[in-house]
PDBQT receptor file of N, H, CA, C and O in Angstrom, charges set to zero:
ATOM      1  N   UNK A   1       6.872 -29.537 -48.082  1.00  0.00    +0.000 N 
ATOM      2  CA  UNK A   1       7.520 -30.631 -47.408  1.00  0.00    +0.000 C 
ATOM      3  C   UNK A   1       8.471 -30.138 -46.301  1.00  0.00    +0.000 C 
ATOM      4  O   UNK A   1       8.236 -30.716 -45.240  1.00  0.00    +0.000 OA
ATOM      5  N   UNK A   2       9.383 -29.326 -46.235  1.00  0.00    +0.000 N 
ATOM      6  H   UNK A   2       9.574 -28.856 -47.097  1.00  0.00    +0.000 HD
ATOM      7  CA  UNK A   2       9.969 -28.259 -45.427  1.00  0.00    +0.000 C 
ATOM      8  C   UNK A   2       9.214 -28.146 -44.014  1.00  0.00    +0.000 C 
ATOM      9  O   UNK A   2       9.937 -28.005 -43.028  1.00  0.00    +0.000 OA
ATOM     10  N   UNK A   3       7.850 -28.194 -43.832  1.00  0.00    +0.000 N 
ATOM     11  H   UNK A   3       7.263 -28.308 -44.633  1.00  0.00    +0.000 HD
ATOM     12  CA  UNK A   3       7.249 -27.754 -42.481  1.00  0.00    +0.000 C 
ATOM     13  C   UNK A   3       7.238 -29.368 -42.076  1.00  0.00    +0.000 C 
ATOM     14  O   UNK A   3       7.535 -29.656 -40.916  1.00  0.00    +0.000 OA
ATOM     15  N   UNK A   4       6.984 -30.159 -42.782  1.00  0.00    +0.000 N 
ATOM     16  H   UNK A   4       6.742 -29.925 -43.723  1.00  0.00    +0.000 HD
ATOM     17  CA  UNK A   4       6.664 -31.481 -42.331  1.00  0.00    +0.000 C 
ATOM     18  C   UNK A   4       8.139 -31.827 -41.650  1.00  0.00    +0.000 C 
ATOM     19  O   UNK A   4       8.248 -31.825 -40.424  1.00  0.00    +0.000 OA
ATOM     20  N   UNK A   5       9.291 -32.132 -42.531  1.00  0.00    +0.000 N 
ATOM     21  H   UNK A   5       9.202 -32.135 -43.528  1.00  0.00    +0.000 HD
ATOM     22  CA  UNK A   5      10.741 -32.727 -41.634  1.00  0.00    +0.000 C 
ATOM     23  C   UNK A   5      10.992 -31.589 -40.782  1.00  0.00    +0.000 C 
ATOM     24  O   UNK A   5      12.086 -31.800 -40.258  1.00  0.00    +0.000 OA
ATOM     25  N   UNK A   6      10.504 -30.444 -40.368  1.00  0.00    +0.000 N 
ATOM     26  H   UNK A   6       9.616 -30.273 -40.794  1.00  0.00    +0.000 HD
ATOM     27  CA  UNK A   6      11.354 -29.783 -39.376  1.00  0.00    +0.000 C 
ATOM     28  C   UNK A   6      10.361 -30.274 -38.310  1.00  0.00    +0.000 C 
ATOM     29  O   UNK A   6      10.886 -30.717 -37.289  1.00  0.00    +0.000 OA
ATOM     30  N   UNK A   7       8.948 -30.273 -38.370  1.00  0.00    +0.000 N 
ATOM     31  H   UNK A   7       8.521 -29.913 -39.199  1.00  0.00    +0.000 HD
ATOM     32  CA  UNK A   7       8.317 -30.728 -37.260  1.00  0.00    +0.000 C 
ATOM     33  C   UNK A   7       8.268 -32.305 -37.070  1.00  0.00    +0.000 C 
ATOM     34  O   UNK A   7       7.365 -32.729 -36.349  1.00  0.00    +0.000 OA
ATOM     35  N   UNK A   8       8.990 -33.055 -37.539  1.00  0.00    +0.000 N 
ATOM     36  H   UNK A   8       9.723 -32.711 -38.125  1.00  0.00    +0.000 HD
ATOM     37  CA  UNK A   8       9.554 -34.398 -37.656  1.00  0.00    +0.000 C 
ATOM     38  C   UNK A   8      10.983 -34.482 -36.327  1.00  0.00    +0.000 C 
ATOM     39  O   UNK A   8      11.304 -35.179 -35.363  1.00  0.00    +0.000 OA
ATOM     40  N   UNK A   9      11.543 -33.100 -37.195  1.00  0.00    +0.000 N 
ATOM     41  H   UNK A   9      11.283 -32.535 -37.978  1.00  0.00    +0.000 HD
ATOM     42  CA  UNK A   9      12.910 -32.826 -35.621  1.00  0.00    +0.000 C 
ATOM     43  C   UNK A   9      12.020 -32.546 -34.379  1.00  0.00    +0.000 C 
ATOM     44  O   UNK A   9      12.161 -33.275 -33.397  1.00  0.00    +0.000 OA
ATOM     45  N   UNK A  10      11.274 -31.716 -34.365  1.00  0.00    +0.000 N 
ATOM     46  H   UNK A  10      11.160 -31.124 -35.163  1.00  0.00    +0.000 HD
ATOM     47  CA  UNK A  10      10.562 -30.875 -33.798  1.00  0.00    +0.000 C 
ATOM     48  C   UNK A  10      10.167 -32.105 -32.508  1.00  0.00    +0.000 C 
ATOM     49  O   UNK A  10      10.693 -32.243 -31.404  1.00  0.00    +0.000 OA
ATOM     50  N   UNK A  11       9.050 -32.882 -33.151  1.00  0.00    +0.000 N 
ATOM     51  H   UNK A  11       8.623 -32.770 -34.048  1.00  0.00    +0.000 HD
ATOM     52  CA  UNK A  11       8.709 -34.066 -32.286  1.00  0.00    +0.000 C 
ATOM     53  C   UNK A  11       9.364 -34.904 -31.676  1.00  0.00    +0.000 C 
ATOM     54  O   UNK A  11       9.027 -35.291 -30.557  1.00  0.00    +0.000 OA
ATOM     55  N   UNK A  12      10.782 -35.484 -32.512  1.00  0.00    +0.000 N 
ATOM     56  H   UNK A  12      11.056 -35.169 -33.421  1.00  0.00    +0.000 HD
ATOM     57  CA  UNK A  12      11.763 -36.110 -31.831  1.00  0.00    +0.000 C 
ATOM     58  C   UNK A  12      12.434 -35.748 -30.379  1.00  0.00    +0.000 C 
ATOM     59  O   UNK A  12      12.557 -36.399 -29.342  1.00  0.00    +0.000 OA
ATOM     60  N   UNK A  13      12.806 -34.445 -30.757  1.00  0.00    +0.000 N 
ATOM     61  H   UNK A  13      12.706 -33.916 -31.600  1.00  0.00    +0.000 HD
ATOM     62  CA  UNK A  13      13.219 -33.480 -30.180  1.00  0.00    +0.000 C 
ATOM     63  C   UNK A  13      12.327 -33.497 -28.594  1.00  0.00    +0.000 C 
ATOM     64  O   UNK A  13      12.932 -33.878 -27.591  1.00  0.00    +0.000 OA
ATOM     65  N   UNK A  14      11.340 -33.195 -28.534  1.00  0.00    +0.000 N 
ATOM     66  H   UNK A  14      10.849 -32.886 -29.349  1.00  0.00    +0.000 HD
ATOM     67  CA  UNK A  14      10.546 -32.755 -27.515  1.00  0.00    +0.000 C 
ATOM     68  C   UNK A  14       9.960 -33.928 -26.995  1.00  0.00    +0.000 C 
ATOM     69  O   UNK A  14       9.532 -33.902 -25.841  1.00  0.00    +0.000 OA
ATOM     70  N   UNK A  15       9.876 -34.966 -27.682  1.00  0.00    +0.000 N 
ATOM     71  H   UNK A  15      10.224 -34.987 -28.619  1.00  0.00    +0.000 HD
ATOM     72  CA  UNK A  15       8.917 -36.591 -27.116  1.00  0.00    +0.000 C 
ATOM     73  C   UNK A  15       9.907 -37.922 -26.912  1.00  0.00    +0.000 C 
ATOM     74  O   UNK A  15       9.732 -38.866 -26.141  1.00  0.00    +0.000 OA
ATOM     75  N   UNK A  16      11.022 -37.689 -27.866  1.00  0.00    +0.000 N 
ATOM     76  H   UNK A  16      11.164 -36.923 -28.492  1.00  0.00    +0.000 HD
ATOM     77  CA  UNK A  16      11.921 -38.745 -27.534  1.00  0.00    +0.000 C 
ATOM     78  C   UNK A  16      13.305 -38.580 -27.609  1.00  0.00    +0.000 C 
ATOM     79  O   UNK A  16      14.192 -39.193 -28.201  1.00  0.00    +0.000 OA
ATOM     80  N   UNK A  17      13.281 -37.561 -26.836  1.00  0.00    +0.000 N 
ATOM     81  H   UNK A  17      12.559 -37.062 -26.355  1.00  0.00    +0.000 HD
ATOM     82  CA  UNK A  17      14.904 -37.108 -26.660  1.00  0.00    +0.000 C 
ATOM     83  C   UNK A  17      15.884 -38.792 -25.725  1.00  0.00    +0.000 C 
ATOM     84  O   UNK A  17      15.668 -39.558 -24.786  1.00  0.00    +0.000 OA
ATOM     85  N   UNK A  18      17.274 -38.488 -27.114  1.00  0.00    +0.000 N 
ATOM     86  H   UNK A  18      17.449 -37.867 -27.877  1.00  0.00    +0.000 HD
ATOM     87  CA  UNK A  18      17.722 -39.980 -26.896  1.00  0.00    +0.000 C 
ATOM     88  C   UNK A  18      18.018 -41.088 -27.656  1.00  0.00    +0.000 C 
ATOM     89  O   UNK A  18      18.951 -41.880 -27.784  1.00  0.00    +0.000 OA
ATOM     90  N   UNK A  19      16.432 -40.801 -28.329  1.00  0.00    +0.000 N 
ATOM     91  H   UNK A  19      15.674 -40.157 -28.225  1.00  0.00    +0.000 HD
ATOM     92  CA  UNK A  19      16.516 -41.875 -29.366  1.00  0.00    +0.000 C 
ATOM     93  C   UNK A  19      17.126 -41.793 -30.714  1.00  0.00    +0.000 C 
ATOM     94  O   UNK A  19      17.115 -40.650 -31.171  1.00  0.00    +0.000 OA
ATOM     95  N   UNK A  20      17.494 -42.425 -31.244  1.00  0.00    +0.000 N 
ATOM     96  H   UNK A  20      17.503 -43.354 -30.873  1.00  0.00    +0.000 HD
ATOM     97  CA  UNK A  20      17.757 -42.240 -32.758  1.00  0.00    +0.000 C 
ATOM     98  C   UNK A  20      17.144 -42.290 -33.725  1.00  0.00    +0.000 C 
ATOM     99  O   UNK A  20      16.892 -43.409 -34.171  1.00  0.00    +0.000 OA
ATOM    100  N   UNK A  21      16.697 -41.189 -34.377  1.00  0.00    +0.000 N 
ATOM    101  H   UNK A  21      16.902 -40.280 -34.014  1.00  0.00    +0.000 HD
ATOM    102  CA  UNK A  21      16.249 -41.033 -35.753  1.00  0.00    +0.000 C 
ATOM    103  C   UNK A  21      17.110 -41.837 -37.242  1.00  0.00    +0.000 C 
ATOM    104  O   UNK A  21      18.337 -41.834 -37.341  1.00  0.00    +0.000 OA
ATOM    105  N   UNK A  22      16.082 -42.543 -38.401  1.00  0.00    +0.000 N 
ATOM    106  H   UNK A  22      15.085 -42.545 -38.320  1.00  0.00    +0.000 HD
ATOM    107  CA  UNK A  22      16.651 -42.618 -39.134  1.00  0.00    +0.000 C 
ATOM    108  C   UNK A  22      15.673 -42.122 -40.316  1.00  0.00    +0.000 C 
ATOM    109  O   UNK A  22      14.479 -41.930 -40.085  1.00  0.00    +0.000 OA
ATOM    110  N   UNK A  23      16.150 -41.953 -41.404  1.00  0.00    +0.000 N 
ATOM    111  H   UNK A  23      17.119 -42.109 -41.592  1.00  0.00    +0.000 HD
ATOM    112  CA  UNK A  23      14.875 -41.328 -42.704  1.00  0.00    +0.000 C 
ATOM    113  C   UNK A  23      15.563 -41.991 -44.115  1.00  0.00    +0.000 C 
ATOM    114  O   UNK A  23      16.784 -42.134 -44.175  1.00  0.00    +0.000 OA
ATOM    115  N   UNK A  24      15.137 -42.180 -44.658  1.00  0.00    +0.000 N 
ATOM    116  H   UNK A  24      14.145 -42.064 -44.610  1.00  0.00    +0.000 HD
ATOM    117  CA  UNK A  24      15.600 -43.026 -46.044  1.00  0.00    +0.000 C 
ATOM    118  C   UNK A  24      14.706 -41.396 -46.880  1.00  0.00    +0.000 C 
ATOM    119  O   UNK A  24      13.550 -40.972 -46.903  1.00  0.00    +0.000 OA
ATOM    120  N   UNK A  25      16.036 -40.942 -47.448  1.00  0.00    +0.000 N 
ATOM    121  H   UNK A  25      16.974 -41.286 -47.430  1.00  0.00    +0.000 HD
ATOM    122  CA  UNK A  25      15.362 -40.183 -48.769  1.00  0.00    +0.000 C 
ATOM    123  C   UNK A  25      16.102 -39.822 -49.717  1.00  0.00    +0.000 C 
ATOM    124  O   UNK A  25      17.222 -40.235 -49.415  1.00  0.00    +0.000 OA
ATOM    125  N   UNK A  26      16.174 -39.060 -51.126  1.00  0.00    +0.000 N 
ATOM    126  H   UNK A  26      15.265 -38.725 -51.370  1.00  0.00    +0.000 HD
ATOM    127  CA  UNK A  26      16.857 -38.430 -51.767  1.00  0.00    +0.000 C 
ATOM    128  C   UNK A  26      16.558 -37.484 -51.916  1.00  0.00    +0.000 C 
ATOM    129  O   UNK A  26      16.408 -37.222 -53.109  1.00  0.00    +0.000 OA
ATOM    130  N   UNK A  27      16.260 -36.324 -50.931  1.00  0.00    +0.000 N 
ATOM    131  H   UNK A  27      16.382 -36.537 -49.962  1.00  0.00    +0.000 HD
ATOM    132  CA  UNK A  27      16.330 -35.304 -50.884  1.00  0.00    +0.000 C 
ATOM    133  C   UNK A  27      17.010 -34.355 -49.645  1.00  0.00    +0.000 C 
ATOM    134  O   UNK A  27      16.436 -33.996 -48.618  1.00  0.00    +0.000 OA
ATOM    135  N   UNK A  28      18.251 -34.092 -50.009  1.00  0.00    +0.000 N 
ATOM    136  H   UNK A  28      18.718 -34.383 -50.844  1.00  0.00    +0.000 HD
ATOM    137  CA  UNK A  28      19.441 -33.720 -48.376  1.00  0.00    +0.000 C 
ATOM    138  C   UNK A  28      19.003 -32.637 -48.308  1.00  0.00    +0.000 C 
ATOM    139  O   UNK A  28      19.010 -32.226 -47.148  1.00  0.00    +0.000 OA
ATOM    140  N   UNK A  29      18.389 -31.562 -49.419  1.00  0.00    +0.000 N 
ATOM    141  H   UNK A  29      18.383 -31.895 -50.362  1.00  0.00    +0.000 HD
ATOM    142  CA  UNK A  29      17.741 -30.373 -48.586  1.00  0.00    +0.000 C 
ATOM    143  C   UNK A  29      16.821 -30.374 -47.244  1.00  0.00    +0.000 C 
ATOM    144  O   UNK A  29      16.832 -29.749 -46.184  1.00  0.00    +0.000 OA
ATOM    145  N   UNK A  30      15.887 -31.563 -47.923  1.00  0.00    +0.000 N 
ATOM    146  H   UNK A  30      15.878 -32.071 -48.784  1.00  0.00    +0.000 HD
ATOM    147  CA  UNK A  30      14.654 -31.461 -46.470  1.00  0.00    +0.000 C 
ATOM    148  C   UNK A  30      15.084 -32.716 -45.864  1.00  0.00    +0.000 C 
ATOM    149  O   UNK A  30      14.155 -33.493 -45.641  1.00  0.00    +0.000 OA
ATOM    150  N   UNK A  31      15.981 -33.025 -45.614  1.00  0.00    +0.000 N 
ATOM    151  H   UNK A  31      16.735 -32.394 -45.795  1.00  0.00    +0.000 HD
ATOM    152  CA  UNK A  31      16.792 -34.291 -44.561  1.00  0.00    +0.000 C 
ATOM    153  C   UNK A  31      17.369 -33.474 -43.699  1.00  0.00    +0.000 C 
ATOM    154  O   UNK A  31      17.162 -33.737 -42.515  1.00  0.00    +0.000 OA
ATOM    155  N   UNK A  32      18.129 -32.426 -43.979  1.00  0.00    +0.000 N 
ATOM    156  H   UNK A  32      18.297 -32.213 -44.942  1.00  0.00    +0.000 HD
ATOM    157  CA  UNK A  32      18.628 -31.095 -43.170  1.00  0.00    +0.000 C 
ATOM    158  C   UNK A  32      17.706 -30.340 -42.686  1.00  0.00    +0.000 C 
ATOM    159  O   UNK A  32      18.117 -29.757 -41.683  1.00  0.00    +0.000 OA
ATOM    160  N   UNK A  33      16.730 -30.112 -42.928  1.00  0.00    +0.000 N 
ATOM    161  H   UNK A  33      16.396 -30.586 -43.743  1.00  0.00    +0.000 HD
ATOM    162  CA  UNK A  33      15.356 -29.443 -41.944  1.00  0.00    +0.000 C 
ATOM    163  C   UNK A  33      15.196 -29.817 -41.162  1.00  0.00    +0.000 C 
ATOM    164  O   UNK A  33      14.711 -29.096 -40.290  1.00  0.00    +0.000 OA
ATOM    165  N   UNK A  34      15.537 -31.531 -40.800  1.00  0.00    +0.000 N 
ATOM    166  H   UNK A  34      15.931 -32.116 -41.509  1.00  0.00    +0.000 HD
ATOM    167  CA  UNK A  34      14.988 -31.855 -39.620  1.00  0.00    +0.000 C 
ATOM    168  C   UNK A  34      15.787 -31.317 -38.174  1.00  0.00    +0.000 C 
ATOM    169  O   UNK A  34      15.241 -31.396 -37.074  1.00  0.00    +0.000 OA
ATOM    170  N   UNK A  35      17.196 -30.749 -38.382  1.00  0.00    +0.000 N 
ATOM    171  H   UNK A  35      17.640 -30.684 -39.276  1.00  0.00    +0.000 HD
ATOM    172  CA  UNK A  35      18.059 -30.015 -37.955  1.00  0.00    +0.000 C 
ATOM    173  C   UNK A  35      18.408 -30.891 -36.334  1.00  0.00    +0.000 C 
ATOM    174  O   UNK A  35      18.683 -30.092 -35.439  1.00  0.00    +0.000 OA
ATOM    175  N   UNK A  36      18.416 -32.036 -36.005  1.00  0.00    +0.000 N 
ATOM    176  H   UNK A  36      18.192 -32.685 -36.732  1.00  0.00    +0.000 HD
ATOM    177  CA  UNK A  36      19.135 -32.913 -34.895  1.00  0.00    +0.000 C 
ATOM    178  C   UNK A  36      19.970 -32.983 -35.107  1.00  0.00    +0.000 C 
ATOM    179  O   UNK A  36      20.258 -33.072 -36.301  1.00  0.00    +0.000 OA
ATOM    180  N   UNK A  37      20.940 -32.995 -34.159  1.00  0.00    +0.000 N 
ATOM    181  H   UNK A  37      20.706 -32.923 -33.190  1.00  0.00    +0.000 HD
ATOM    182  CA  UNK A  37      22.065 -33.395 -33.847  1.00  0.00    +0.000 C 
ATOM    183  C   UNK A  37      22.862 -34.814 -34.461  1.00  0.00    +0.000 C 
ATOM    184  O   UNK A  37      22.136 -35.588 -35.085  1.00  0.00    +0.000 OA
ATOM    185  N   UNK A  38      24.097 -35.125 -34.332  1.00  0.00    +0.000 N 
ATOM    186  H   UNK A  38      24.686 -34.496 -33.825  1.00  0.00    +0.000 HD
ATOM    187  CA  UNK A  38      24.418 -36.456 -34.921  1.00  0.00    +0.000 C 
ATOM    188  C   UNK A  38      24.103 -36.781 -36.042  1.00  0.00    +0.000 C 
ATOM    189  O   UNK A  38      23.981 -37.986 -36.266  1.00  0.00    +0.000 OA
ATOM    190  N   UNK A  39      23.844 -35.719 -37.216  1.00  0.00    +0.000 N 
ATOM    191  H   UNK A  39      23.943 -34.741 -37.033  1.00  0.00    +0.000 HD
ATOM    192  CA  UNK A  39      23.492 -36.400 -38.621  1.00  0.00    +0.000 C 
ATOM    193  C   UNK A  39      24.811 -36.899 -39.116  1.00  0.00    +0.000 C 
ATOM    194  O   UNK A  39      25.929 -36.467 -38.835  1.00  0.00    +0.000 OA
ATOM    195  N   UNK A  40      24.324 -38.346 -40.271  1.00  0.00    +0.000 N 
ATOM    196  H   UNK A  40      23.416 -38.697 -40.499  1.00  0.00    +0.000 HD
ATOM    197  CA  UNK A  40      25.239 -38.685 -40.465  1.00  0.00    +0.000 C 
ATOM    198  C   UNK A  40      24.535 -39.764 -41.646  1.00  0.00    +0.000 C 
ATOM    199  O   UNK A  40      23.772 -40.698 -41.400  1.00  0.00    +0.000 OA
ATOM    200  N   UNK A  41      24.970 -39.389 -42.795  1.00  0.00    +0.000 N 
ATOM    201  H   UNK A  41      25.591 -38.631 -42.995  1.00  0.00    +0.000 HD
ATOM    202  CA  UNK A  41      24.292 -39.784 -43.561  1.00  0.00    +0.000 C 
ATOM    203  C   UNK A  41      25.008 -40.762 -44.734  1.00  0.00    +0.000 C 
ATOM    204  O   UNK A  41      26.003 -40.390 -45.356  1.00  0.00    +0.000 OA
ATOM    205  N   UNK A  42      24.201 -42.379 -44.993  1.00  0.00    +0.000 N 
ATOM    206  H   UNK A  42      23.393 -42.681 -44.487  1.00  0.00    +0.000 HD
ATOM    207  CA  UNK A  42      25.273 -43.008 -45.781  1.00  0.00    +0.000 C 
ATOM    208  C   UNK A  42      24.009 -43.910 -47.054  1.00  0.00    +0.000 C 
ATOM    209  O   UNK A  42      22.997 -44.608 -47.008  1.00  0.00    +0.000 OA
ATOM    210  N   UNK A  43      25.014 -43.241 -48.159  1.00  0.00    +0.000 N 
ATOM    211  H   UNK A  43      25.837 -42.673 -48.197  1.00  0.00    +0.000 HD
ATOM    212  CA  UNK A  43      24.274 -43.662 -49.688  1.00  0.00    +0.000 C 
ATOM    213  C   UNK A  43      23.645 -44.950 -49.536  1.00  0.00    +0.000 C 
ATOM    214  O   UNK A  43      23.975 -45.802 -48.711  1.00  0.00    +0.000 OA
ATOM    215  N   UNK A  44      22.285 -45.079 -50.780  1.00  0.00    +0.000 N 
ATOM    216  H   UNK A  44      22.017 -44.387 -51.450  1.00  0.00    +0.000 HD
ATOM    217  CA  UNK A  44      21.905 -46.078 -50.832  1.00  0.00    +0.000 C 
ATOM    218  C   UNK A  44      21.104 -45.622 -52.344  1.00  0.00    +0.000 C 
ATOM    219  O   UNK A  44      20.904 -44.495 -52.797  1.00  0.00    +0.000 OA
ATOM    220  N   UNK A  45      20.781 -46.842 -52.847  1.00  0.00    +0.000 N 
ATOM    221  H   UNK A  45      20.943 -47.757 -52.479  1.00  0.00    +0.000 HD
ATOM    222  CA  UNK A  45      19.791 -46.424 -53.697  1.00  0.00    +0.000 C 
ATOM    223  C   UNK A  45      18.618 -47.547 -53.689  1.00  0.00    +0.000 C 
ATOM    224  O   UNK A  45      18.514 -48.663 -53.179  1.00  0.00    +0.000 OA
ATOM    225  N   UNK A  46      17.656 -46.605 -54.615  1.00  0.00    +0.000 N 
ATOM    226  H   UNK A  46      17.740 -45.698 -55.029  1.00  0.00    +0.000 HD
ATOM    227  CA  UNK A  46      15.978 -47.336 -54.694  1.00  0.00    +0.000 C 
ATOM    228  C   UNK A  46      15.925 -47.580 -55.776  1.00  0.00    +0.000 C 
ATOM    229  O   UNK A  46      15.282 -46.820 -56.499  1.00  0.00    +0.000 OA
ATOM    230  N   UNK A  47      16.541 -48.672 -56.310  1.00  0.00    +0.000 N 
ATOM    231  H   UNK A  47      17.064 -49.290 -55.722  1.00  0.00    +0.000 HD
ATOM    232  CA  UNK A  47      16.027 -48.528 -58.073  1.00  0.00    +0.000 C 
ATOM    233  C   UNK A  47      17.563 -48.231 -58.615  1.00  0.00    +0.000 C 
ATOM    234  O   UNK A  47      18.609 -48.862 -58.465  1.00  0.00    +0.000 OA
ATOM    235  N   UNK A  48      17.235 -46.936 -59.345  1.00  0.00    +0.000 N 
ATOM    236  H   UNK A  48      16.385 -46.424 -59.467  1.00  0.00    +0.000 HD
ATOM    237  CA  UNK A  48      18.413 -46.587 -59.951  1.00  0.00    +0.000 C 
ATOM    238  C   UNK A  48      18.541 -45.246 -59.192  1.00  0.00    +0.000 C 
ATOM    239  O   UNK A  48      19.556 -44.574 -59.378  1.00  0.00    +0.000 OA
ATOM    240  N   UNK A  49      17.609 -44.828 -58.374  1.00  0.00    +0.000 N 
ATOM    241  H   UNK A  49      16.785 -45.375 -58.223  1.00  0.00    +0.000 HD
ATOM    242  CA  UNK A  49      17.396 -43.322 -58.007  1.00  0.00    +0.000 C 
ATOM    243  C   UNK A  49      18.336 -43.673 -56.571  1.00  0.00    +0.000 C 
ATOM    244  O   UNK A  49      18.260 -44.633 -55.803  1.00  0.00    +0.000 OA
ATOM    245  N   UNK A  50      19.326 -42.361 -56.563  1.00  0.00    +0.000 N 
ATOM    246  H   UNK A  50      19.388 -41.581 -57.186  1.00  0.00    +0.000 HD
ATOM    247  CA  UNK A  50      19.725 -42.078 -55.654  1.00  0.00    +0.000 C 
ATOM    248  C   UNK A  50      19.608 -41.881 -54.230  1.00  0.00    +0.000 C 
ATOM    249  O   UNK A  50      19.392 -40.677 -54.090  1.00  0.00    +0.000 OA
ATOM    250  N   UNK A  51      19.644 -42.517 -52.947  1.00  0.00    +0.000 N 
ATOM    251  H   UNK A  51      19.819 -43.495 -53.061  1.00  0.00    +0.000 HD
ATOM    252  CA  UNK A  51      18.968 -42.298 -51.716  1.00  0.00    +0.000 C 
ATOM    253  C   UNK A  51      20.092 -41.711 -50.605  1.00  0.00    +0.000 C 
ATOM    254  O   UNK A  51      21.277 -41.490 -50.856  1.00  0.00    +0.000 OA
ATOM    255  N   UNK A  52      19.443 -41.526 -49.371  1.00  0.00    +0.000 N 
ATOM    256  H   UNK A  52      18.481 -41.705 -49.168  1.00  0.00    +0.000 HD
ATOM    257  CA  UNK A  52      20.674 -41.600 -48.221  1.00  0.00    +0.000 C 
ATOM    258  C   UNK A  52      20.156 -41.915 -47.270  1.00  0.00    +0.000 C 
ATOM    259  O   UNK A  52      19.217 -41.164 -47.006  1.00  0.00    +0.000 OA
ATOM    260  N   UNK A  53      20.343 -42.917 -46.380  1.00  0.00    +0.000 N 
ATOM    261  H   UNK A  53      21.106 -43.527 -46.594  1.00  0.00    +0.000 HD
ATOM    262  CA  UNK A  53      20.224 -43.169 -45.022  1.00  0.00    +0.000 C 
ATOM    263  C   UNK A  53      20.481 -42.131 -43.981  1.00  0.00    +0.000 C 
ATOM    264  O   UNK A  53      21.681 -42.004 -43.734  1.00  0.00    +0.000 OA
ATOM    265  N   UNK A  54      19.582 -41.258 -43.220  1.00  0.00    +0.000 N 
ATOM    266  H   UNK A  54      18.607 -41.361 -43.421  1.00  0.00    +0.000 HD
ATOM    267  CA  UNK A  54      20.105 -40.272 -42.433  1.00  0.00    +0.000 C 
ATOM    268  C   UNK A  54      19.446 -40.717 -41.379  1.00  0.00    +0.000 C 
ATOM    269  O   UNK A  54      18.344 -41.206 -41.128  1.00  0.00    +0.000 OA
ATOM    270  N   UNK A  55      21.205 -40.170 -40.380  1.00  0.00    +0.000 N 
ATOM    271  H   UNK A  55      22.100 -39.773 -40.584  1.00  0.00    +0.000 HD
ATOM    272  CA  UNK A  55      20.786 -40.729 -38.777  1.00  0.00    +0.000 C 
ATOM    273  C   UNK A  55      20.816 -39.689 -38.289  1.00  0.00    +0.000 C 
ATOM    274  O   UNK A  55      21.320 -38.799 -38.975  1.00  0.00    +0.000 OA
ATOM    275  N   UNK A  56      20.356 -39.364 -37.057  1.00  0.00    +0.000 N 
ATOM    276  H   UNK A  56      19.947 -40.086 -36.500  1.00  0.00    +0.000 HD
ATOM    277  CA  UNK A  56      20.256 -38.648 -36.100  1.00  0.00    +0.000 C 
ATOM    278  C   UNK A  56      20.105 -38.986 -34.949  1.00  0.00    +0.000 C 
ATOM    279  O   UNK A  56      19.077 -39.594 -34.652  1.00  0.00    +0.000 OA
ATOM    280  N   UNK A  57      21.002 -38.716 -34.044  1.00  0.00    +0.000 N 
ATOM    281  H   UNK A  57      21.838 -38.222 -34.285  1.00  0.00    +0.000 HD
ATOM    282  CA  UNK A  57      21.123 -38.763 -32.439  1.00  0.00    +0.000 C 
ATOM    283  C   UNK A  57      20.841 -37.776 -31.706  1.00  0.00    +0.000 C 
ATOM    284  O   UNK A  57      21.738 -37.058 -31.264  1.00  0.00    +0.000 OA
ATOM    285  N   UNK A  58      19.994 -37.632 -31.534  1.00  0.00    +0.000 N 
ATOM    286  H   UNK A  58      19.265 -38.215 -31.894  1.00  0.00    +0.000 HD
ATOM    287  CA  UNK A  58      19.615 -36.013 -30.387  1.00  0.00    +0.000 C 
ATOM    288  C   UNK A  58      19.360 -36.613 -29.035  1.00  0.00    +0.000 C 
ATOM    289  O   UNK A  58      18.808 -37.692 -28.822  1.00  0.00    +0.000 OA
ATOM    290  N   UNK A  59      19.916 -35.626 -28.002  1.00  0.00    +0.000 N 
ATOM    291  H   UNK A  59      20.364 -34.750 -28.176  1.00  0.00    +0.000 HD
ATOM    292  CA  UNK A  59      20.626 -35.469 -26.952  1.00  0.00    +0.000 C 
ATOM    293  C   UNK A  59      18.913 -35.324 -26.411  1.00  0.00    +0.000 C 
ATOM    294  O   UNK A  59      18.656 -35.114 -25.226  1.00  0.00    +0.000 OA
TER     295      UNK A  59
């Protein structure tokens, strides 16, 4: 999963510089792979399972 969110930054990065990224997950290891700028991340949950809303603003 690791190759997938960094080439997730990867694409943002290079095709829509500007825009804002968001990702719904519970996993902040590979939410941090995607490595953009402006993260900023705020709780949520699915169920009973733990989530986070992560944003990203890249330049």
């Amino acid at each position: 999963m690791e190759p997938l969110y960094k080439s997730i930054g990867d694409a943002v990065a290079a095709h829509w510089p500007g825009w804002r990224l968001a990702v719904f997950t519970s996993n902040d290891f590979l939410a941090k792979q995607i490595k953009l700028p402006g993260r900023k991340a705020t709780p949520f949950y699915n169920g009973s399972l733990a989530c986070k809303l992560w944003q990203f603003e890249p330049v």
